[in-house]
N, C-alpha and C positions, 0 to 999 in steps of 0.2 A: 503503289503496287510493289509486293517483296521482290525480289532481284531471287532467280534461282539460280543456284551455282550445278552444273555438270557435273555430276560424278562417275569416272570412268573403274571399271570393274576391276579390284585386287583381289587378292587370295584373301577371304574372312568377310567379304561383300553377302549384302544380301541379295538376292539377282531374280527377276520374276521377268520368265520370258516362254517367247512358243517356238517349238523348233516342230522340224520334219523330217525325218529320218527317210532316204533313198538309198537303190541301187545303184549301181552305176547304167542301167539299165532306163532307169527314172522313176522305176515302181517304189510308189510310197509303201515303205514295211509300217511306221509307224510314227505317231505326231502328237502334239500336245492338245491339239483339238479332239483325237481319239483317249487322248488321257484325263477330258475333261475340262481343257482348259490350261491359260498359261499356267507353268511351276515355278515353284518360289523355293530355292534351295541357296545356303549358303557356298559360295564358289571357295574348290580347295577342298571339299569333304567329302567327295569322292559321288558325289548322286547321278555324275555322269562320267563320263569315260574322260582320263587324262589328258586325251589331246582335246576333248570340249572344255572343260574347265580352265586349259591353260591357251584354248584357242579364241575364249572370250574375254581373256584380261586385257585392258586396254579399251575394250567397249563400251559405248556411254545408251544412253537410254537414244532406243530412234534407231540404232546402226544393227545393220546385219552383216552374215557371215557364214559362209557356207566353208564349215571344217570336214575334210576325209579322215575317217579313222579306219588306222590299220584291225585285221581282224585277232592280230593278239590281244587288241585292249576288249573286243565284243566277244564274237563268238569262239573266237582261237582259229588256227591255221588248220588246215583240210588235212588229217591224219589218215593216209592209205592204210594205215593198220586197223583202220574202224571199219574197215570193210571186209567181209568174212562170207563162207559160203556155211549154210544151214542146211539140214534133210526137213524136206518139203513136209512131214509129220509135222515138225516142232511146231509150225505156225498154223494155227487152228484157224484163222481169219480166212476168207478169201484174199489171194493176191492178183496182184496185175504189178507191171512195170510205173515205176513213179507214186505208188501208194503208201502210204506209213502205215505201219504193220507194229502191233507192241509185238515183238521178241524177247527169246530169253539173251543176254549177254553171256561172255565167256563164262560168267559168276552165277549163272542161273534166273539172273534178276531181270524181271520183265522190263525193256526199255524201247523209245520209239526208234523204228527206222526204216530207210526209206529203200525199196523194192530195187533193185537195181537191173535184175536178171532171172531170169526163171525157164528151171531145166527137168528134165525128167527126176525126180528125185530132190534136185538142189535149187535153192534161192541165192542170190546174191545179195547181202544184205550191206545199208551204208549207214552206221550208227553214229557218223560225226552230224551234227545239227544243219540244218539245211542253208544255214547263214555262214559258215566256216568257212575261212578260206577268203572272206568277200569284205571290201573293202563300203564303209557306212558314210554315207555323203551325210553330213549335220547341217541342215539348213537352218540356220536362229535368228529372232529376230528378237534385240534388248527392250523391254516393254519401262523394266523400272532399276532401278540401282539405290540400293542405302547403304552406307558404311556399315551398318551393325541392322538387326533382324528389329522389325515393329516391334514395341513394347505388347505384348497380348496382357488385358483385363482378365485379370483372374476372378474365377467367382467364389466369394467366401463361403469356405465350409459350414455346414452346420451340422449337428448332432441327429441323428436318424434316432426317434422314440421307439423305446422298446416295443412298444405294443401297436405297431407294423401299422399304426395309423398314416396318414397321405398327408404330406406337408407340402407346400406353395412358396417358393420364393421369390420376388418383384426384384429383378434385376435393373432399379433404376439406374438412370444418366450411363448406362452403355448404348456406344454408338458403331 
């Protein structure tokens, strides 16, 4: 029986793993089961946020690890200047308090945001992203580790006939 050697996760690793992104709340925002399934990205090339990438170095296949990332590396910090009051015309939608409304921005440009306040005339409107400001709990769990990415089987080109006939080709001994 071959002897497997451990390999713990460096920057240029290839890394296939399921994570689950919470609040601090516990409400799952979003996971790799909603994404289909473990990802397979090399660590260091930015596919996930800096303190994930550099909060899994050191991880071997089997170990998990729950990283908090601040909200400058996700959604950015809660900017009180994204909040603005509008004349109750500009938004054609029905409103209510806590509703995303597309709005027009300072620039005219229809963008989401979320209802804050509503007054005879004026809306309070809050165009920073609903995740701003909040700090991303990464819950991962290491499934696989290789120093360098699977070799992938290329399939050999061939010449497309002019005359748009259907050609077939047996991709043997791929596995």
């Amino acid at each position: 029986m071959e002897e497997r050697i451990e390999i713990k996760i460096e920057k240029g690793h290839w890394v296939v793993m399921d994570y689950v992104v919470k609040l601090k709340t516990g409400k799952v925002i979003d996971s790799s089961e909603k994404a289909g399934g473990p990802v397979a990205f090399v660590c260091g090339e930015g596919d996930f946020p800096e303190p994930v990438e550099n909060g899994i170095i050191g991880l071997a296949p089997g170990d998990t690890s729950l990283i908090p990332v601040p909200p400058q590396y996700t959604y950015g910090l809660y900017d009180p200047k994204k909040v603005c009051l509008v004349a109750t015309e500009r938004i054609t939608e029905p409103v209510e308090i806590g509703k995303v409304v597309k709005a027009p921005d300072e620039f005219g440009i229809k963008r989401p945001a979320v209802v804050r306040a509503v007054w005879d005339g004026a809306i309070m409107l809050d165009f920073n992203h609903p995740l701003a400001g909040q700090v991303l709990h990464f819950e991962v769990y290491i499934k696989e580790v290789r120093s360098s990415q699977p070799e992938i089987k290329q399939i050999p080109a061939q010449e497309v006939p002019e005359n748009g006939a259907h050609t077939t080709t047996e991709l043997g001994g791929m596995s």
